[in-house]
C-alpha positions as CSV (number, residue, x, y, z in Angstrom):
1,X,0.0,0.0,0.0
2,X,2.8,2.5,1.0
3,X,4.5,1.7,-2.5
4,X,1.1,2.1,-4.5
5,X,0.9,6.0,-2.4
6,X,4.4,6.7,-3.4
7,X,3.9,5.6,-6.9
8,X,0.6,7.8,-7.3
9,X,1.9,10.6,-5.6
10,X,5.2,10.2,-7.7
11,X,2.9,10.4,-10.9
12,X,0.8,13.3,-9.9
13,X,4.2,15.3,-9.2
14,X,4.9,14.2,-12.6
15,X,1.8,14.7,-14.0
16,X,1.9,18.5,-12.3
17,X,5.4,19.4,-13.5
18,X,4.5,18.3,-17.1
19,X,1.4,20.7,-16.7
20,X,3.7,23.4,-15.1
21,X,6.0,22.8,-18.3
22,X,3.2,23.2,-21.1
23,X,1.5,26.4,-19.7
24,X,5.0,27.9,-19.3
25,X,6.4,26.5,-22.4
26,X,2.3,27.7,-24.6
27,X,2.7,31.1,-22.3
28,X,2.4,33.7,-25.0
29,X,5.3,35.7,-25.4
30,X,5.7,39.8,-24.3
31,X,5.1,42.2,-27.4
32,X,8.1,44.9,-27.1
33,X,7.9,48.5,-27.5
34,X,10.7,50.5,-27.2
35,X,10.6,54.2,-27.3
36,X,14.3,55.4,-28.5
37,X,14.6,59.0,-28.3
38,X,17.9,60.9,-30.0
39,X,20.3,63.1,-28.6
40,X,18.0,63.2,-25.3
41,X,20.0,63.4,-22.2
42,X,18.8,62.5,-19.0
43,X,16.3,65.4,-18.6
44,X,12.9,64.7,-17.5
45,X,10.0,66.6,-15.7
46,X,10.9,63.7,-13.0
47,X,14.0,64.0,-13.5
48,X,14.0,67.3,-12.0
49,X,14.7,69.3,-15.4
50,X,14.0,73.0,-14.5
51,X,12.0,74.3,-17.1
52,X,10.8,71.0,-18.4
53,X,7.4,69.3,-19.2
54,X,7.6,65.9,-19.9
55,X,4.0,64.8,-18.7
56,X,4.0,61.3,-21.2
57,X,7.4,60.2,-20.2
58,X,6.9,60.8,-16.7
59,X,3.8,59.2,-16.7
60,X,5.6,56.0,-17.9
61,X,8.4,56.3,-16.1
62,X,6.3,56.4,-12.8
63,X,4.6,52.9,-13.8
64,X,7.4,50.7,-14.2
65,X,11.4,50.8,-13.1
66,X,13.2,54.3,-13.7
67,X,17.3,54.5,-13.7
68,X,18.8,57.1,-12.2
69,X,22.2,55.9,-13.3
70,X,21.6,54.8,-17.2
71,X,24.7,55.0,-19.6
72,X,25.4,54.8,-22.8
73,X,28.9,52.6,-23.7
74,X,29.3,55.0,-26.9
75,X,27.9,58.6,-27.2
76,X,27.1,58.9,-30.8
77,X,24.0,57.7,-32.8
78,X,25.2,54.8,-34.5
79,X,27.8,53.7,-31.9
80,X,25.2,53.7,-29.3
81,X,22.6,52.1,-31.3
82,X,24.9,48.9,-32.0
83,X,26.0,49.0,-28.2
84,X,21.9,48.0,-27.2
85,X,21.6,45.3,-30.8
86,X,24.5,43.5,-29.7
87,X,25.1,43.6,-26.5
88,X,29.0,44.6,-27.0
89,X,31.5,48.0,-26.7
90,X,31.9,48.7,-30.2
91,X,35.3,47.9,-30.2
92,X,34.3,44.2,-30.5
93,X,31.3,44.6,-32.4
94,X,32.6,46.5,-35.4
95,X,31.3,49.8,-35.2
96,X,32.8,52.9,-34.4
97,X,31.4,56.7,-34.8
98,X,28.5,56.6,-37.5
99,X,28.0,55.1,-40.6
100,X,25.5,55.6,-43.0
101,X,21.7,55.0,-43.0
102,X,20.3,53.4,-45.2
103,X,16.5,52.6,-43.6
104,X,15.1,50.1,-45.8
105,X,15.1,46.2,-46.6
106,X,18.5,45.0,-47.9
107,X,16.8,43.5,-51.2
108,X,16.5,47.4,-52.1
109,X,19.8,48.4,-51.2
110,X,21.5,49.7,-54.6
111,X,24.9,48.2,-56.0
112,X,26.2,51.6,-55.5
113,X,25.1,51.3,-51.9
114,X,26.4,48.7,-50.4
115,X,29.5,49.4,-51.9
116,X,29.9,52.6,-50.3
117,X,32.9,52.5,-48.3
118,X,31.6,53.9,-45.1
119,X,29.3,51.1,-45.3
120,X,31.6,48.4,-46.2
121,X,34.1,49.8,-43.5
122,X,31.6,50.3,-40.7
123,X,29.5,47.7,-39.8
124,X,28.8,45.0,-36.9
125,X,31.0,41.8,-37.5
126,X,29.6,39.3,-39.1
127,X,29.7,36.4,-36.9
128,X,27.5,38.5,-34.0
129,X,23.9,38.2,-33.7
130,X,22.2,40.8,-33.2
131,X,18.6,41.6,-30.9
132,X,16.8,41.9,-34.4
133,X,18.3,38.5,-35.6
134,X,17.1,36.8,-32.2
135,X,13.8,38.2,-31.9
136,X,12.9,36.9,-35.2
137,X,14.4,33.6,-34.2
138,X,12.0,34.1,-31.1
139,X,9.0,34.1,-33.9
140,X,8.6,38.3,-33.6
141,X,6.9,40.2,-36.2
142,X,9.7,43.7,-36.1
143,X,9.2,47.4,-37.2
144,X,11.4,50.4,-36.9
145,X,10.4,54.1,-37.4
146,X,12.4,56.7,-39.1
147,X,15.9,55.2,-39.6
148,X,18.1,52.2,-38.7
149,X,21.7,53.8,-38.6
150,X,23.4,50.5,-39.0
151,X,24.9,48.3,-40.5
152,X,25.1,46.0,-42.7
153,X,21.3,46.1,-43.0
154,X,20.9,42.1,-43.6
155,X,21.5,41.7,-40.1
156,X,18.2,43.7,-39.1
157,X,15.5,42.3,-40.4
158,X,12.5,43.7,-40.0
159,X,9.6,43.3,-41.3
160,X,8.6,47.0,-41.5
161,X,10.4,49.9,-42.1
162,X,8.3,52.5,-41.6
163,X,8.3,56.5,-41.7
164,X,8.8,59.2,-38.3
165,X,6.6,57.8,-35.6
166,X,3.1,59.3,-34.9
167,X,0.1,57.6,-33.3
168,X,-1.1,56.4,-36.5
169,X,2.0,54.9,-38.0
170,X,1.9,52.7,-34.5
171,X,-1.5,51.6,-35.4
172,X,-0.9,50.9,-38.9
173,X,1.8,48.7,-37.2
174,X,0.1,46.8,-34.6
175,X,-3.1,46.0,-36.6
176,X,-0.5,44.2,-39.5
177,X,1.5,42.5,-36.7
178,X,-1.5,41.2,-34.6
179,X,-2.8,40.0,-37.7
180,X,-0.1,37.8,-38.0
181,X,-0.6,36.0,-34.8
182,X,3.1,36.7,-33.4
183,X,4.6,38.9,-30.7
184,X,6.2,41.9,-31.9
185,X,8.7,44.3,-31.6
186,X,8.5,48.0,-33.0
187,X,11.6,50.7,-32.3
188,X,9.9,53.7,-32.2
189,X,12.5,55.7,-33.1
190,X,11.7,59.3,-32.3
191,X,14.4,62.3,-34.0
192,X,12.8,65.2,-32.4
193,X,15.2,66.0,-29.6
194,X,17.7,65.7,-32.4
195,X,19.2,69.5,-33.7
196,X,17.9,71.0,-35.5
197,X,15.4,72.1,-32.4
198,X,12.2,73.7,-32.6
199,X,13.8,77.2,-33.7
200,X,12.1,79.9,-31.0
201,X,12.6,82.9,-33.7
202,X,10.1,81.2,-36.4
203,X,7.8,78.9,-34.0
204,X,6.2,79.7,-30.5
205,X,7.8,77.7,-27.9
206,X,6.3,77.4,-24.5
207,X,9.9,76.5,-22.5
208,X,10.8,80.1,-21.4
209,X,14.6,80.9,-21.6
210,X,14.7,82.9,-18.6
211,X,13.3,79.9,-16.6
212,X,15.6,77.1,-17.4
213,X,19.1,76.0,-15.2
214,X,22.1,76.1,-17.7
215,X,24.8,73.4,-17.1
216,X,27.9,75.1,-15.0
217,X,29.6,74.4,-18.0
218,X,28.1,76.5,-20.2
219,X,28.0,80.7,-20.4
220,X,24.8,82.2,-19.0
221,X,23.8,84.4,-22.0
222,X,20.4,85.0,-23.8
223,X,21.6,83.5,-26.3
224,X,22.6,80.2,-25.0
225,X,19.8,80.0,-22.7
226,X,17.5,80.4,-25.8
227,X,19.8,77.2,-27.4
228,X,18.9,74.9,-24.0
229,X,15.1,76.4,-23.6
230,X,15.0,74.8,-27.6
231,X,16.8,71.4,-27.0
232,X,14.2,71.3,-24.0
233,X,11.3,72.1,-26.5
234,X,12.3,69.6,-28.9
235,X,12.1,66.9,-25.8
236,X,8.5,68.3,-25.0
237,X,8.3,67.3,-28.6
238,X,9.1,63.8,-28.3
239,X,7.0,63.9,-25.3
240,X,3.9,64.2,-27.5
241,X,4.8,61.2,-29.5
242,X,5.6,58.9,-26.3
243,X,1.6,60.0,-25.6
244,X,0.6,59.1,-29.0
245,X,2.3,55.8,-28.6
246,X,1.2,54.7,-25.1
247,X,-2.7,56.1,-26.3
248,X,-2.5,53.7,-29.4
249,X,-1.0,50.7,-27.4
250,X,-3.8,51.3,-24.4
251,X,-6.2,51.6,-27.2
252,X,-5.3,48.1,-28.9
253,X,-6.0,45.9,-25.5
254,X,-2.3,44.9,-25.8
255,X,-0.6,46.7,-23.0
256,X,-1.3,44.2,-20.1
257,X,0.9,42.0,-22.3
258,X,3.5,44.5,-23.9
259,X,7.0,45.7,-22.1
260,X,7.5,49.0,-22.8
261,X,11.1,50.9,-22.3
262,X,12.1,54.1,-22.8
263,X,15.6,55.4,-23.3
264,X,18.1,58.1,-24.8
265,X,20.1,56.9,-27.6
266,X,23.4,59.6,-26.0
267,X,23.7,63.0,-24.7
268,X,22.4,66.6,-26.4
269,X,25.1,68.2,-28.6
270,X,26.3,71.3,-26.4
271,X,30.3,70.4,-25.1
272,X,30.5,67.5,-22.8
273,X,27.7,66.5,-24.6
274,X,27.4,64.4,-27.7
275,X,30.8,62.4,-28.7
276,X,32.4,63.0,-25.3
277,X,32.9,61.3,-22.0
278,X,31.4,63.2,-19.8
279,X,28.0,63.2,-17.6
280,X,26.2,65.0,-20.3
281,X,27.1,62.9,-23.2
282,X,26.7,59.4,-21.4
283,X,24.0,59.8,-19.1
284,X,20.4,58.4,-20.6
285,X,16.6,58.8,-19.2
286,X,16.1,54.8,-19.0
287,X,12.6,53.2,-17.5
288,X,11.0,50.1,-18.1
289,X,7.5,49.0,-17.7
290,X,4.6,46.2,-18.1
291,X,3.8,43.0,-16.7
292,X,5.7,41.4,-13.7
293,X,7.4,44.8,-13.7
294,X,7.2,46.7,-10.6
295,X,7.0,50.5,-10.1
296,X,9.5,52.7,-8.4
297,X,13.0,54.3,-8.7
298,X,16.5,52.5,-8.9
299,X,19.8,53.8,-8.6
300,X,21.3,50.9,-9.9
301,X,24.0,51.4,-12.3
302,X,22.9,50.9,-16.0
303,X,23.9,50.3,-19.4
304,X,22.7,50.1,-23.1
305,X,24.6,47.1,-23.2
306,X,22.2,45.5,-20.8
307,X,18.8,46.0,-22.6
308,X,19.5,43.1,-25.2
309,X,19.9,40.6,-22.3
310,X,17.4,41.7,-20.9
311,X,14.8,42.2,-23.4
312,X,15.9,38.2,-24.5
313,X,15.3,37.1,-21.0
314,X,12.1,39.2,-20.5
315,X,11.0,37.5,-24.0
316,X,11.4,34.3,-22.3
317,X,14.5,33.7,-25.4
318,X,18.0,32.3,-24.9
319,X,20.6,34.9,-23.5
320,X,23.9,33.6,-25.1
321,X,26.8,34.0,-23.3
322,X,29.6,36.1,-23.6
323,X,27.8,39.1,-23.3
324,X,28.9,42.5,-22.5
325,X,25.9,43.4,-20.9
326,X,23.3,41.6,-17.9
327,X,20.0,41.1,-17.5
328,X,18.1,43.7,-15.5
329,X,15.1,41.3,-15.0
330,X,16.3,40.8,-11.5
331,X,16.2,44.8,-10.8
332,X,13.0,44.9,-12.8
333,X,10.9,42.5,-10.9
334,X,12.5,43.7,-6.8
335,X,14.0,40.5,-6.9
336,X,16.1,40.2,-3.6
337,X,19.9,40.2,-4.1
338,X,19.2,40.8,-7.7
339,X,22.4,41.0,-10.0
340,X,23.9,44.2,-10.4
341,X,26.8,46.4,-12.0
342,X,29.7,47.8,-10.2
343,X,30.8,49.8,-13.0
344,X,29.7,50.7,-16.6
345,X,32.2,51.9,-19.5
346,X,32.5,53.7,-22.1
347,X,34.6,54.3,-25.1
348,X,35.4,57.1,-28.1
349,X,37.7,56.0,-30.9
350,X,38.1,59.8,-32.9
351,X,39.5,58.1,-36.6
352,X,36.6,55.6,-36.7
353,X,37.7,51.9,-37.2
354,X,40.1,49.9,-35.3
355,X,43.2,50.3,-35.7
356,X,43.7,53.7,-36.4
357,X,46.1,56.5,-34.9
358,X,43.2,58.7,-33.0
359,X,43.1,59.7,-30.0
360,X,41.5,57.0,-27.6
361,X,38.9,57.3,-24.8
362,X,37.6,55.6,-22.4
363,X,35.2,56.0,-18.9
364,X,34.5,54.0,-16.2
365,X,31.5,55.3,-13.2
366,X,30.7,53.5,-10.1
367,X,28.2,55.6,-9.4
368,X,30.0,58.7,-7.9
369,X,33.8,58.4,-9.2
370,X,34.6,59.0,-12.9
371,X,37.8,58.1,-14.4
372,X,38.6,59.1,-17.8
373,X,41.6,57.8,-19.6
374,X,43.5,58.8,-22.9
375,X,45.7,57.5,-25.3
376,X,47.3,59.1,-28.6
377,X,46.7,62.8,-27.3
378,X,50.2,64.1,-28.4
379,X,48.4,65.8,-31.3
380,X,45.2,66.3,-29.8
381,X,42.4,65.8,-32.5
382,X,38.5,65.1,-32.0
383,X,36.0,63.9,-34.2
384,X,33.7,66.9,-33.3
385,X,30.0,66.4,-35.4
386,X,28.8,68.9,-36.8
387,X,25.9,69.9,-35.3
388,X,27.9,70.5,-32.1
389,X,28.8,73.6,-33.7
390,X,27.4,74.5,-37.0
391,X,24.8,77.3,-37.1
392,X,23.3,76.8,-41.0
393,X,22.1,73.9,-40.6
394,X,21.8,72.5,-37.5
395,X,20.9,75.7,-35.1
396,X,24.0,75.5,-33.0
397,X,23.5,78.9,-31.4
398,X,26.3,78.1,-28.0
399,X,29.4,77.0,-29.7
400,X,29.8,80.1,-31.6
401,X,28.3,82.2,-28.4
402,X,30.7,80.4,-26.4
403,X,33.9,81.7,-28.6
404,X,32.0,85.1,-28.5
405,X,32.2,85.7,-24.9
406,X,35.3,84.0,-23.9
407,X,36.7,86.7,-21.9
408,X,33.7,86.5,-20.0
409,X,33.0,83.6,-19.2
410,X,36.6,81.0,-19.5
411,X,35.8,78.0,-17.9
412,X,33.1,77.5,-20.4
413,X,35.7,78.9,-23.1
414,X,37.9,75.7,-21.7
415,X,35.6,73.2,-21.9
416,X,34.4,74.4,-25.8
417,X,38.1,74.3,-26.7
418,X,38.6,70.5,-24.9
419,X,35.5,69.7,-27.4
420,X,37.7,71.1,-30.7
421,X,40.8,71.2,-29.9
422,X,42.2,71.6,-32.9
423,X,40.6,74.9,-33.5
424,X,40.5,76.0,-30.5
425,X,43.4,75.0,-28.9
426,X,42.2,73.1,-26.2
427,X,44.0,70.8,-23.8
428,X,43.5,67.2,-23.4
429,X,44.5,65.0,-20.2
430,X,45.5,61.8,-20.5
431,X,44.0,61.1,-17.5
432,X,41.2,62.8,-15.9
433,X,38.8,62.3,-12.7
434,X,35.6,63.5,-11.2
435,X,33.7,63.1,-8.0
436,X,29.8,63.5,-9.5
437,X,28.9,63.6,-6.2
438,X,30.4,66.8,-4.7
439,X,30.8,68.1,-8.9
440,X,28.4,66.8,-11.1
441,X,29.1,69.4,-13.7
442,X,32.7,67.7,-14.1
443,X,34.7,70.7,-13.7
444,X,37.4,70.3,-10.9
445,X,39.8,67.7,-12.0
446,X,40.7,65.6,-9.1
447,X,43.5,63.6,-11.1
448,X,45.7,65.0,-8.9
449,X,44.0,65.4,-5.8
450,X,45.8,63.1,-2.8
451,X,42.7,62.3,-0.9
452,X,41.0,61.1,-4.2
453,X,43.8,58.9,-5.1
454,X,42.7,55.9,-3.5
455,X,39.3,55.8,-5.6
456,X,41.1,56.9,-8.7
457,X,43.6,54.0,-8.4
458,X,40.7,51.6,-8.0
459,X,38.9,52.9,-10.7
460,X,41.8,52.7,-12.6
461,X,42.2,49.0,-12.1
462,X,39.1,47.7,-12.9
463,X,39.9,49.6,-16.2
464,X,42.7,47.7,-16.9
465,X,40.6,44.8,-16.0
466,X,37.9,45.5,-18.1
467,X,40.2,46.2,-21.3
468,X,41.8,43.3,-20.9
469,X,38.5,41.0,-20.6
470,X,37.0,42.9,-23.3
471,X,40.0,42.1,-25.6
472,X,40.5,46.1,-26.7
473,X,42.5,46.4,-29.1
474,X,43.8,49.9,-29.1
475,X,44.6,50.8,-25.9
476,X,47.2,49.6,-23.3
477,X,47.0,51.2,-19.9
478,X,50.1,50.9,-17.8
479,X,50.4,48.7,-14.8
480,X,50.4,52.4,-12.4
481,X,48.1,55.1,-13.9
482,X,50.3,57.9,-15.3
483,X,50.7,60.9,-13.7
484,X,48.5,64.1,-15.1
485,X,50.2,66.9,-15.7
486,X,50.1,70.1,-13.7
């Protein structure tokens, strides 16, 4: 009789797990949305942004996971954008500064086209997968707004390329992909916090110039404060399209059932911004929300690299290993004890490809130290892009504003000229550091500060720790870190 009991209850375990097994295995799969803004630092109404109205992305940051301490590993559009498809620093997954954009399917690339040499040149390595390739793996029906940015384009294939993101270009999308029966995926790319901004001399703004906080960095004039007051305008922007977007996803019964995130592709393009290593130009609004998400704030440290693994485990997909980046499933859900980062990186190469003779940058943050580290800055050169400083086209109104009023104001003067060097004469350290605690503007240098020196040797190591696990190619630091000059 015993025997019989264990046998049954043996079998009804069984029979339980099995059942445990199919309803996990059938479990429908999350749809994805993820709202990529450009050129958006981490300014938010919630965020504190003085100035600022951001009542859609609050609104979703509020009912999920925000990051206070988000990070791009790359702080230019293309860079960054491989960083999150692969889930590696670009200087293992083949692309370095921009390259071109070509935003259609590759069948109607031209001959011409993809022999352009930018393209040919820089583009993720063949033999990495990237989140496009294992979402469609994972049986997702994909889209992307407005462009792709990447290459080659074979390795991201969507199913829809589709125009600049409004509300009804979303529900064009989701009424083709629920017909199909599959999850999906849609990068609702948004370019509106992108320069040029909403240009206050032809277009009523309501961000008032008087009222906003300027960076320490940058000179208090009318003129640039009329430059941040538009870059703020052109978020409020966005803002209107991350309302469209949520409207037409609660509208389609598919939010209880649809992870939503919402992040910043790099910094704005004002110095320290865009294409440098600094706060302004790394730091990213990041939030995440939907079901078995919980809501609240997190200062747990953050990259791009992280949102492939966890997208893939949040899709209930294979997370291959290897990876740059970690799943933030365990920060998402309040798990106890939940993995975290100690540190997040980030690199600049300024000639593009590896190898090359450019000047070579990379960061490393714990969360209130900075270290930034230099190579190849004998003959101090800078990829600087263009709208960082062009007028004509791209409404730079503070780089030229900043030369203006030099005398005036020379600390900003400096930091302009660390931007471009080469026309402005600027100085760059090999080896810099910051407490963003105490300075979160990054302008007192404690390279050579005594008291700082134990964090900036430790910081330092796990540098040299992380380039050699990463396999980086173009830099060697030293076994000490070098002295900075006076």
């Amino acid at each position: 009789m015993n025997h019989l009991l264990r046998v049954l209850t043996a079998g009804c375990l069984l029979l339980a797990l099995t059942v445990v097994q199919a309803t996990t295995a059938a479990a429908p799969r999350p749809n994805i949305l993820f709202i990529l803004t450009e050129d958006q630092g981490a300014h938010l109404g919630c965020l504190g942004t003085t100035g600022l109205q951001t009542p859609h992305m609050d609104g979703l940051a509020r009912s999920g996971v925000l990051f206070r301490n988000a990070f791009v590993a790359y702080p230019v559009c293309s860079a960054s954008k491989a960083c999150f498809y692969t889930a590696l620093h670009n200087h293992r997954n083949g692309i370095l500064n921009n390259t071109v954009n070509y935003h259609k399917p590759t069948a109607e690339l031209t001959p011409a086209q993809r022999r352009f040499p930018l393209y040919v040149r820089n583009r993720i390595d063949a033999d990495i997968p990237t989140l496009t390739e294992r979402l469609k793996a994972a049986g997702y029906y994909q889209g992307v707004t407005h462009k792709l940015h990447v290459a080659p384009v074979e390795k991201f294939p969507y199913d829809e390329f589709l125009p600049n993101p409004t509300g009804q270009v979303m529900k064009g999308f989701l009424e083709r992909a629920t017909a199909t029966g599959r999850p999906w995926f849609l990068l609702y790319n948004i370019p509106d916090t992108h320069r040029p901004y909403p240009n206050s001399d032809k277009v009523k703004i309501r961000v008032q110039p008087g009222e906003v906080k300027l960076p320490a960095f940058l000179p208090d004039t009318p003129v640039v404060r009329k430059d941040w007051a538009e870059y703020l305008a052109g978020i409020e922007r966005a803002d209107v399209l991350v309302g469209q977007a949520l409207e037409v996803l609660r509208a389609s019964g598919q939010q209880e059932r649809t992870i939503v995130v919402f992040m910043g592709d790099h910094g704005p393009t004002f110095q320290h911004g865009k294409m440098t290593p600094y706060d302004l130009g790394l730091r990213v609004p990041l939030a995440f929300a939907g079901p078995g998400i919980r809501a609240g704030t997190t200062h747990a440290l953050a990259s791009e690299l992280d949102l492939m693994p966890t997208l893939l485990d949040l899709a209930g997909a294979a997370v291959p290993p290897g990876l740059h980046g970690i799943s933030l499933r365990g920060v998402l859900e309040g798990r106890p004890g939940a993995k975290e980062r100690n540190f997040v990186f980030a690199e600049i190469s300024h000639r593009g490809n590896l190898p090359n003779d450019g000047m070579q940058e990379r960061a490393i943050f714990d969360g209130r130290w900075k270290l930034i580290y230099r190579e190849k800055t004998e003959s101090p050169w800078r990829q600087v892009q263009a709208d960082s400083k062009e007028w004509p086209k791209w409404g730079n109104r503070t780089y030229a504003e900043t030369v203006r009023v030099k005398d005036r104001f020379p600390e900003a003067f400096r930091v302009l000229a660390g931007l471009d060097p080469q026309n402005l004469g600027g100085k760059i350290s090999a080896l810099e550091f910051y407490d963003l605690q105490t300075d979160p503007d990054e302008l007192h240098d404690l390279a050579r500060n005594a008291e700082a020196r134990p964090h900036r040797d430790r910081l330092y190591a796990a540098l040299r720790q992380w380039v050699r696990d990463t396999a980086d190619p173009a830099v060697q630091p030293p076994s000490t870190s070098p002295e900075p000059e006076p």
